[in-house]
C-alpha positions as CSV (number, residue, x, y, z in Angstrom):
1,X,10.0,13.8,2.7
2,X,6.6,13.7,4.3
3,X,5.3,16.6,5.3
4,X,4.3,16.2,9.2
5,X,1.2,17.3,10.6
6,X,1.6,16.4,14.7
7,X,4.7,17.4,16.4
8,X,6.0,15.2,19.3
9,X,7.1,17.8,20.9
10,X,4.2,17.9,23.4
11,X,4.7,16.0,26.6
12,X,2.7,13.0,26.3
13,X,1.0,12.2,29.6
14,X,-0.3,8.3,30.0
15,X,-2.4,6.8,32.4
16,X,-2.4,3.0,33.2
17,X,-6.1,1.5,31.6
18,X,-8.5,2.0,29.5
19,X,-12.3,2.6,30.5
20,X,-14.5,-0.3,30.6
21,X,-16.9,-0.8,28.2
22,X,-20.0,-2.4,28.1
23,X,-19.5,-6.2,26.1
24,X,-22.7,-7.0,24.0
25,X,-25.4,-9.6,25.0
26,X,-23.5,-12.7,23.2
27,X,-19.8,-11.7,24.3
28,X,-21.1,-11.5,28.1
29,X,-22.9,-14.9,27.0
30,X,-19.8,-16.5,25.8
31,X,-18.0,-15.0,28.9
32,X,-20.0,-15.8,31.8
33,X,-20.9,-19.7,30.2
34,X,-17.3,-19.9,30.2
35,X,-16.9,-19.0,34.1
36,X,-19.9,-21.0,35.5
37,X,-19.5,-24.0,32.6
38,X,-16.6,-26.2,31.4
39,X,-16.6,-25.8,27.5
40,X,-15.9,-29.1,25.4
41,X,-12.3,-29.5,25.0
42,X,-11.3,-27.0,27.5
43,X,-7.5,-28.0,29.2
44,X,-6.7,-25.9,32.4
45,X,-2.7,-27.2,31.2
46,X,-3.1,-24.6,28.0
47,X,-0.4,-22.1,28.5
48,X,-0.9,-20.3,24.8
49,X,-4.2,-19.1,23.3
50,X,-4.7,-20.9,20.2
51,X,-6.9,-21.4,17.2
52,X,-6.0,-24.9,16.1
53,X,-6.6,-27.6,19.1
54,X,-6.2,-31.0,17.9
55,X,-4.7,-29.8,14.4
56,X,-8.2,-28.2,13.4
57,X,-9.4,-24.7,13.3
58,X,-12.3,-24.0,16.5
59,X,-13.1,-20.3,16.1
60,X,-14.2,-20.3,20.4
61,X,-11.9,-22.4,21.6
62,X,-9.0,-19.2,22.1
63,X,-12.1,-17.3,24.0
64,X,-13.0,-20.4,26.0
65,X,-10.0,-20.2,27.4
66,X,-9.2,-16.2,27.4
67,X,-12.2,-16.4,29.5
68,X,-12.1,-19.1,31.4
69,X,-8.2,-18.4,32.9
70,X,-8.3,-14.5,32.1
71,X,-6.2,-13.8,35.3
72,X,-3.7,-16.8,34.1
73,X,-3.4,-15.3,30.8
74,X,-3.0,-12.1,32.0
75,X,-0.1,-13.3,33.8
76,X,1.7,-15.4,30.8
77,X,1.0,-12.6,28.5
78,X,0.7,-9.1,30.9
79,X,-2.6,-7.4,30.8
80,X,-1.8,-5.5,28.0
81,X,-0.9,-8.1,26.1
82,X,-4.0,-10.7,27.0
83,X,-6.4,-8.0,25.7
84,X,-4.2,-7.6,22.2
85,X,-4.1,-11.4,21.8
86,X,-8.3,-11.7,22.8
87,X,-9.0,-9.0,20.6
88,X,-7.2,-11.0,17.6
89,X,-9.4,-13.5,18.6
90,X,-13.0,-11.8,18.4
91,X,-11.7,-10.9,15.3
92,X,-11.2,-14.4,13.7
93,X,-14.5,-15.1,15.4
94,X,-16.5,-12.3,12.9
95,X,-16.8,-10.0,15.7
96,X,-14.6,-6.8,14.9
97,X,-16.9,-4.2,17.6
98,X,-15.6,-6.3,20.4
99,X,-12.0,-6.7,18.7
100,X,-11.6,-3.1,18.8
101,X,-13.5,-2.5,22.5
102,X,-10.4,-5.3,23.7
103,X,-7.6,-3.5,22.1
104,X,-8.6,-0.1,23.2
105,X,-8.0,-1.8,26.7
106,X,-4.7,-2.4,25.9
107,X,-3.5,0.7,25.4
108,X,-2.4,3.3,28.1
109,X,-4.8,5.9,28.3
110,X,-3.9,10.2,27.3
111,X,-3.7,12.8,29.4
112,X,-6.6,15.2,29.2
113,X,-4.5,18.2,28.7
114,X,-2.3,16.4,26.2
115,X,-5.8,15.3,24.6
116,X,-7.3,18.8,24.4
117,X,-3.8,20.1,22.8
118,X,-4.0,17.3,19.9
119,X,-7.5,18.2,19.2
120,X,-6.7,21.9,18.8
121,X,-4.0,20.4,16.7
122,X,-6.1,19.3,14.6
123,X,-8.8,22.3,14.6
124,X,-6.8,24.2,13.2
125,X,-5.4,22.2,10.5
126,X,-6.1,23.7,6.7
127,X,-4.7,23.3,3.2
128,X,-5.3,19.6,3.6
129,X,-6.8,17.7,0.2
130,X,-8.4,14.5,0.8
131,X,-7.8,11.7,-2.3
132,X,-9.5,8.5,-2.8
133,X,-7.1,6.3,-1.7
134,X,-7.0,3.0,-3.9
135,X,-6.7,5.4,-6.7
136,X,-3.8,7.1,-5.4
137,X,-2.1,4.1,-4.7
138,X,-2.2,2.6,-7.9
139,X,-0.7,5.7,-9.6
140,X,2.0,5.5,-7.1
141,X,2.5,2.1,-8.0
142,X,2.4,2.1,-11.4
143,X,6.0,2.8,-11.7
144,X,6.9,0.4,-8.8
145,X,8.5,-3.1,-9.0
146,X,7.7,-3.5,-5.4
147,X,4.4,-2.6,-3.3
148,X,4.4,-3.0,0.6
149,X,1.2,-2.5,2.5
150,X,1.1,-3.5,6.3
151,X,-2.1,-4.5,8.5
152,X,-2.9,-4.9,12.5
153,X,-3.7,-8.6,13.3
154,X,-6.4,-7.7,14.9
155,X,-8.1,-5.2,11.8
156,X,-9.5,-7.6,9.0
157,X,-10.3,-4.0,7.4
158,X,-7.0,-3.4,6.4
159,X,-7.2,-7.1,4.7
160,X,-10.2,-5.7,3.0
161,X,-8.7,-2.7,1.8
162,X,-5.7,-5.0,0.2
163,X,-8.1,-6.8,-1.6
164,X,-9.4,-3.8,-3.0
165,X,-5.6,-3.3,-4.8
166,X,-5.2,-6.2,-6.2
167,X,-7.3,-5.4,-9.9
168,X,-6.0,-2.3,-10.3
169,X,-2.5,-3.5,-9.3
170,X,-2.8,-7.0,-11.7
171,X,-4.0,-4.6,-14.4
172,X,-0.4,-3.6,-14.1
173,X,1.5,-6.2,-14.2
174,X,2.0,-7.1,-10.4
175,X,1.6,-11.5,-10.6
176,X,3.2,-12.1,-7.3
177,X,1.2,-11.3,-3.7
178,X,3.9,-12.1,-0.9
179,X,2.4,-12.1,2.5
180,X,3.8,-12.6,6.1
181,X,0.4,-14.6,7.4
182,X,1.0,-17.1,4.9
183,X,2.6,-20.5,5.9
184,X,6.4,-21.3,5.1
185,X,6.6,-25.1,6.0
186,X,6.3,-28.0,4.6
187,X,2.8,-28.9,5.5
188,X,2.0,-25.5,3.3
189,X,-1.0,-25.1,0.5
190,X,-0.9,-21.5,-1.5
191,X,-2.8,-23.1,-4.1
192,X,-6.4,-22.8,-2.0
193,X,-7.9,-21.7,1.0
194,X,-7.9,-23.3,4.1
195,X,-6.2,-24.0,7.5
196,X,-2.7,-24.8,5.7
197,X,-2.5,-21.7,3.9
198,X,-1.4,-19.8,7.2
199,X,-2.4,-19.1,10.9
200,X,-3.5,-15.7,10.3
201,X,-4.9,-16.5,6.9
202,X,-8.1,-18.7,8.8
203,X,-9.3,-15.9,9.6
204,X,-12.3,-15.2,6.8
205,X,-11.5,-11.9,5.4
206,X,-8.1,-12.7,5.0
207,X,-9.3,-15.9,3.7
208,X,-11.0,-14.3,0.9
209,X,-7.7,-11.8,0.4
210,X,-6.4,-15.1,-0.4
211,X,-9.2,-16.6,-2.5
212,X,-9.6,-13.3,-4.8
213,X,-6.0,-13.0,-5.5
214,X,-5.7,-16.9,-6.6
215,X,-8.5,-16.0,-8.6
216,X,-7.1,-13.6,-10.1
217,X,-3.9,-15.2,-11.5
218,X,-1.2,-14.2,-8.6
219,X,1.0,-16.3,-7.6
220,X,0.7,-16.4,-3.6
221,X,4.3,-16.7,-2.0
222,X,5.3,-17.1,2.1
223,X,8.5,-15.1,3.1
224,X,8.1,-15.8,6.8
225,X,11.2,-16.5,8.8
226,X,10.4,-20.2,10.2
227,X,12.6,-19.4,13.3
228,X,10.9,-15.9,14.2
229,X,10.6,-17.7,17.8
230,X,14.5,-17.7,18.1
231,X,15.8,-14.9,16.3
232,X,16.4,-11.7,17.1
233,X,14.4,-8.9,15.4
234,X,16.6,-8.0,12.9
235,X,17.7,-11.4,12.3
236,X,13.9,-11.7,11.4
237,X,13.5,-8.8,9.0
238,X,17.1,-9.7,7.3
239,X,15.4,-13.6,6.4
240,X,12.1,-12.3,5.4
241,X,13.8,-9.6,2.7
242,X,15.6,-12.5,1.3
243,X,12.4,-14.2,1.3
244,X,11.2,-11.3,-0.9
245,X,14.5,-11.1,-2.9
246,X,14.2,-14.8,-3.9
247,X,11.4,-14.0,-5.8
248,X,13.1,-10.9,-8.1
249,X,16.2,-14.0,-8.4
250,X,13.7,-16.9,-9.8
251,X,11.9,-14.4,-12.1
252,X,13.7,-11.3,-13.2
253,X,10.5,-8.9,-14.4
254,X,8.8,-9.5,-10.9
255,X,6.3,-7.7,-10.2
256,X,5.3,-8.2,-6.2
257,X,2.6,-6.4,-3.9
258,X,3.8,-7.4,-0.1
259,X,1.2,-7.6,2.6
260,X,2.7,-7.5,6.4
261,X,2.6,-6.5,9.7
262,X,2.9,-3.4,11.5
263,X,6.4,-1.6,11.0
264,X,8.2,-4.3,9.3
265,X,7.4,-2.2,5.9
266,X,9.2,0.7,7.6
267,X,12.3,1.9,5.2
268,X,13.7,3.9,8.2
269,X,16.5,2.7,10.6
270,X,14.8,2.6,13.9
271,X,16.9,4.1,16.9
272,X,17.5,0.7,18.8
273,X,19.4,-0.3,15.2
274,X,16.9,-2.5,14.3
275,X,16.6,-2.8,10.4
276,X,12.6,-3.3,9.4
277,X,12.2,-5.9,6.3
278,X,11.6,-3.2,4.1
279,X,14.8,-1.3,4.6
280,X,17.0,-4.9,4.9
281,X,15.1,-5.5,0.9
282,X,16.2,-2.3,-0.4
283,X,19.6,-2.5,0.6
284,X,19.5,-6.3,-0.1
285,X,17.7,-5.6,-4.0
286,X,18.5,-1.7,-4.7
287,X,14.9,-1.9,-5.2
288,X,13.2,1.3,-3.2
289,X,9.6,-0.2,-2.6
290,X,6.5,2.0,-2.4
291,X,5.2,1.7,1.5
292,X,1.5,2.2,2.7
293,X,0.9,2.2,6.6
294,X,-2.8,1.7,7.1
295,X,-2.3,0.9,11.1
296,X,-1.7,4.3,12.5
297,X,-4.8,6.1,11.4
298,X,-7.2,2.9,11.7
299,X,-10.2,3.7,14.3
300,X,-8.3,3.2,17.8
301,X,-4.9,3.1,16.0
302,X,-2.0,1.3,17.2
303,X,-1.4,3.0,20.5
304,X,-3.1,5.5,23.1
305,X,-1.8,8.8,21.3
306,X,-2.6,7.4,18.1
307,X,-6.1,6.8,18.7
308,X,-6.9,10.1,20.2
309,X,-4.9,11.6,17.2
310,X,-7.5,9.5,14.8
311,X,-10.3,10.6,16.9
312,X,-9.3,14.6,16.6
313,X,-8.2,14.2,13.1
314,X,-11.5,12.9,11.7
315,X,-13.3,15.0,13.8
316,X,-12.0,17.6,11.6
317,X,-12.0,15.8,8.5
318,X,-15.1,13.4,8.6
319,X,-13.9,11.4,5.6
320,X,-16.4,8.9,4.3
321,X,-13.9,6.6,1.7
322,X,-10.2,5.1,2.8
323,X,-8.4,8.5,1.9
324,X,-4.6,9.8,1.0
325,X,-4.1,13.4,2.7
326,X,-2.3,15.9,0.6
327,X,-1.0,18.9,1.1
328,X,0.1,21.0,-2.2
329,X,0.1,17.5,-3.8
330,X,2.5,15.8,-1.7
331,X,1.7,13.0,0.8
332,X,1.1,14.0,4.4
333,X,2.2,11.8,7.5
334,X,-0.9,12.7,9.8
335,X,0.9,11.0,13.0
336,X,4.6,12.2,12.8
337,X,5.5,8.8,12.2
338,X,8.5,9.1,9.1
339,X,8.8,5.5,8.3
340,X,6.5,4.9,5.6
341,X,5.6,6.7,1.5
342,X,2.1,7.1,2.5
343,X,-0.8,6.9,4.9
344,X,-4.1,5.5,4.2
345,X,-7.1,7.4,6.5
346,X,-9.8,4.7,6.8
347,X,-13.0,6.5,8.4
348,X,-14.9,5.2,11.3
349,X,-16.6,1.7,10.4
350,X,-20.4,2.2,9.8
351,X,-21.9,-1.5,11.5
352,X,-25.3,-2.6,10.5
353,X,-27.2,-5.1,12.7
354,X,-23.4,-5.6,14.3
355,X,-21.9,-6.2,11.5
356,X,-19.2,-4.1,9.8
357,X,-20.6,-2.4,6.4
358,X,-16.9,-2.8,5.1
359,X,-17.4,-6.6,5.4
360,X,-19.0,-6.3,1.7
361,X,-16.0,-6.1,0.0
362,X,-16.6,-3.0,-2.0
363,X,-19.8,-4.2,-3.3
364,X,-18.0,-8.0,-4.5
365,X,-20.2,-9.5,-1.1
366,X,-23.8,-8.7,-0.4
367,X,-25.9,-8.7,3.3
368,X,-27.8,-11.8,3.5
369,X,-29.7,-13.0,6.7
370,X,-30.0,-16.1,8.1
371,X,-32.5,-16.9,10.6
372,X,-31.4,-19.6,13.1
373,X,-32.8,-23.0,13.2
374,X,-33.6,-23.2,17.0
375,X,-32.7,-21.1,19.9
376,X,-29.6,-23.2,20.8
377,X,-27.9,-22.0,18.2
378,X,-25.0,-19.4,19.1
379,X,-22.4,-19.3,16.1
380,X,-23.5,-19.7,12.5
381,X,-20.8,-20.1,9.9
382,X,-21.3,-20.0,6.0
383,X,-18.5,-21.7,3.9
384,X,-18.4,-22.5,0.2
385,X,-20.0,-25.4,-0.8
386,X,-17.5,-27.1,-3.2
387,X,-14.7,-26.3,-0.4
388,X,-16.7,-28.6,2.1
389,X,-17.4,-30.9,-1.0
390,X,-13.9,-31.7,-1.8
391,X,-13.2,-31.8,1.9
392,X,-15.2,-35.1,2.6
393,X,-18.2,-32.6,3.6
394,X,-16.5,-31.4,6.9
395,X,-15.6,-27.7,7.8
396,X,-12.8,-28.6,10.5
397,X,-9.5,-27.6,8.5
398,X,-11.8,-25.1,6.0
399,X,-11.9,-21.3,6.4
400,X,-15.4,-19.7,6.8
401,X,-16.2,-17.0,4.0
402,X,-17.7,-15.2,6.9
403,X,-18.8,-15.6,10.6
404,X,-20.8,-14.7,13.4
405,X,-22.2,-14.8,17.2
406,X,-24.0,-11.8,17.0
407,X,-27.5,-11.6,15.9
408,X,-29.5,-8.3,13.9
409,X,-32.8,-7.8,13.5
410,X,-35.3,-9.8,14.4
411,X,-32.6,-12.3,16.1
412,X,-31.3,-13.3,12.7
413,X,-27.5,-13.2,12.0
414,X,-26.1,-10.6,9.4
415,X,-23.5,-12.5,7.0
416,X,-21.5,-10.8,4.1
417,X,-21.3,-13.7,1.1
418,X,-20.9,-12.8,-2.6
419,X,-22.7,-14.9,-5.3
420,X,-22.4,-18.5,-4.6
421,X,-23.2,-21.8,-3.4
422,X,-22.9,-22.0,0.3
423,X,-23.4,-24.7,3.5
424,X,-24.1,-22.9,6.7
425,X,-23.3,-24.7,10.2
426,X,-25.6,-23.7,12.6
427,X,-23.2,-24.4,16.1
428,X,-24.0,-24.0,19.4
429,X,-21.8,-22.3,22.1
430,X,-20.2,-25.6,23.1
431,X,-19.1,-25.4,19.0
432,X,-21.4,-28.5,18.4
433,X,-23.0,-28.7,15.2
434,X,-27.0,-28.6,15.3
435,X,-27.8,-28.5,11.7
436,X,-27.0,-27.3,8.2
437,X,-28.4,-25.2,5.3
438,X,-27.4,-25.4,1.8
439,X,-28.0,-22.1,0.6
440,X,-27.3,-20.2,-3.0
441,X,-26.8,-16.7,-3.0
442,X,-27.4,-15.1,-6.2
């Protein structure tokens, strides 16, 4: 059992809202052409926020319209739930400050009392060691058939830090990478990158989760229930385990590292009866697999009390890597959360020029700047050359290796690309293309 460092015993206090925070130059850009303009392709009849109009990816066209009908959306979706789905959306756009500044504004706001007794909390904390974190987790796994790490849609962090598993974890044996974003129907392709691969896998850091891996030698492999829409939770979680199970039924010494979402990793019951994929597998298999939560203690967490949990606890502990806490040598569960083997700590991101340092991949991408080719251009996008080569020389169905609206020093934008052959689309904010750049980074 993990050993608990927050009690729930204190009355938590919420407050509807979250303050306002000031939106940088191109967000407010984006937002106020938006209300005064009619963006290309725009459709006042669009009821759902979406990334793929006309069957191809458009990396605006889900903020167009968040803008656009805000008070619509807000309505189809609630308020809390418009700012979750726009802050998915600045994510898959490159832009993960604003990402975190809309889900903050989702989240009920904490009591000041309740606040100041969570920081003391956390003051007072001692005896706690602080591990590197990938390193713990592959000596917990290395006696593991079955790895399950989980991610927030709207954290391409937690993508990142998944990546950074999978050598040590191949090294092991591990040959299959199961994940929940990838696509389960027919139109699917797991054997390279692009639109088809899966909804949530167009957005670039997952798309290079997914480029590493096939790299590497895994074998990628959807267990997505195709009728989420009409089942009921646990319905859900029961098809996705035998999904997973499938895979230990086709090829007995499976090895399998599982990437998902939020709790479904959880191996604990929850009180409404719902059974989480994890615990439906393990009953299903009589395969315990290792968990990882990396959501909870994420900057701004999942929830209110979670981010002001996150904010006391690395006020104490200003870690500097993704970290394990130990106390004694055992695991610690920093929010009182018992669902889940262990709890990665990622620190506060570090952004340079307005981009996130993380975004190098652990050293496998480097910073490289490109300066714009007129002052129309808004979005630049850098994808690999022999992708767009074997794609008739068109981006519209290919997955960027990175992205961004937001310009650095000297107005020029930041990208993260590792040693390659790129083209970079220069767009402008109606998405038109003004011009390309081949490009070689070495």
């Amino acid at each position: 059992m993990l050993q608990k460092l927050f009690l729930f015993s204190v009355l938590v206090i919420f407050t509807a809202g979250a303050q306002a925070q000031e939106l940088s130059q191109p967000v407010e850009q984006l937002r106020d052409y938006c209300k005064r303009s009619i963006p290309t392709g725009y459709s006042p009849r669009l009821n759902i926020l979406s990334l793929t109009p006309k069957s191809n990816l458009h990396y605006l066209f889900p903020l167009y319209h968040g803008f656009r009908d805000e008070e619509k959306f807000k309505k189809i979706y609630s308020e809390k739930g418009y700012y979750d789905e726009m802050s998915q959306y600045f994510a898959f756009a490159g832009d993960y400050h604003t990402a975190l500044q809309y889900l903050e504004k989702s989240f009920d706001s904490v009591d000041d009392d309740v606040r100041k007794k969570v920081y003391r909390t956390a003051a007072g904390l001692k005896n706690i060691e602080h591990v590197n974190a990938r390193r713990y987790i592959g000596f917990a796994a290395k006696n593991r058939r079955v790895t399950m790490i989980n991610e927030a849609f709207a954290k391409p962090l937690h993508r990142a830090f998944t990546l950074s598993l999978l050598a040590d974890l191949y090294r092991q044996g591990y040959r299959y990478l199961a994940m929940e974003m990838l696509n389960n129907f027919s139109n699917q392709n797991l054997t390279k990158e692009g639109m088809h691969t899966g909804y949530y896998a167009s957005e670039p850091v997952a798309g290079e989760l997914v480029r590493f891996a096939l790299e590497m030698g895994y074998t990628l492999v959807p267990y997505e229930d195709t009728a989420a829409s009409v089942h009921t939770p646990n319905q859900r979680d029961s098809i996705q385990a035998e999904h997973l199970y499938s895979i230990l039924q086709k090829d007995s010494s499976a090895r399998i590292l599982v990437h998902a979402s939020f709790a479904h990793i959880s191996k604990k019951q929850g009180a409404d009866g719902r059974i989480p994929m994890a615990l439906a597998f393990w009953r299903r298999s009589g395969i315990e697999p290792l968990t990882i939560d990396q959501t909870d203690m994420t900057e701004e967490s999942n929830f209110g009390y979670g981010r002001v949990i996150y904010q006391a606890y690395l006020q104490k502990f200003p870690l500097k890597e993704p970290s394990i806490a130990l106390i004694n040598n055992a695991p610690v569960n920093v929010t009182d959360k018992d669902l889940y083997d262990l709890c990665v700590i990622h620190p506060p991101t570090v952004f340079q020029d307005g981009r996130p340092s993380w975004l190098n991949l652990g050293g496998r991408r480097q910073p490289t700047y490109i300066k714009p080719t007129s002052p129309a251009v808004y979005l630049v996008q850098a994808y690999y050359l022999d992708e767009i080569e074997h794609n008739d020389n068109t981006p519209w169905q290919l997955v960027p290796a990175d992205q961004t609206y937001v310009t650095g020093g000297k107005k020029n934008y930041l990208l993260y690309l590792r040693k390659n052959k790129y083209k970079i689309f220069f767009r402008d904010i109606n998405y038109k293309i003004l011009s390309t750049l081949n490009i070689d980074v070495n």
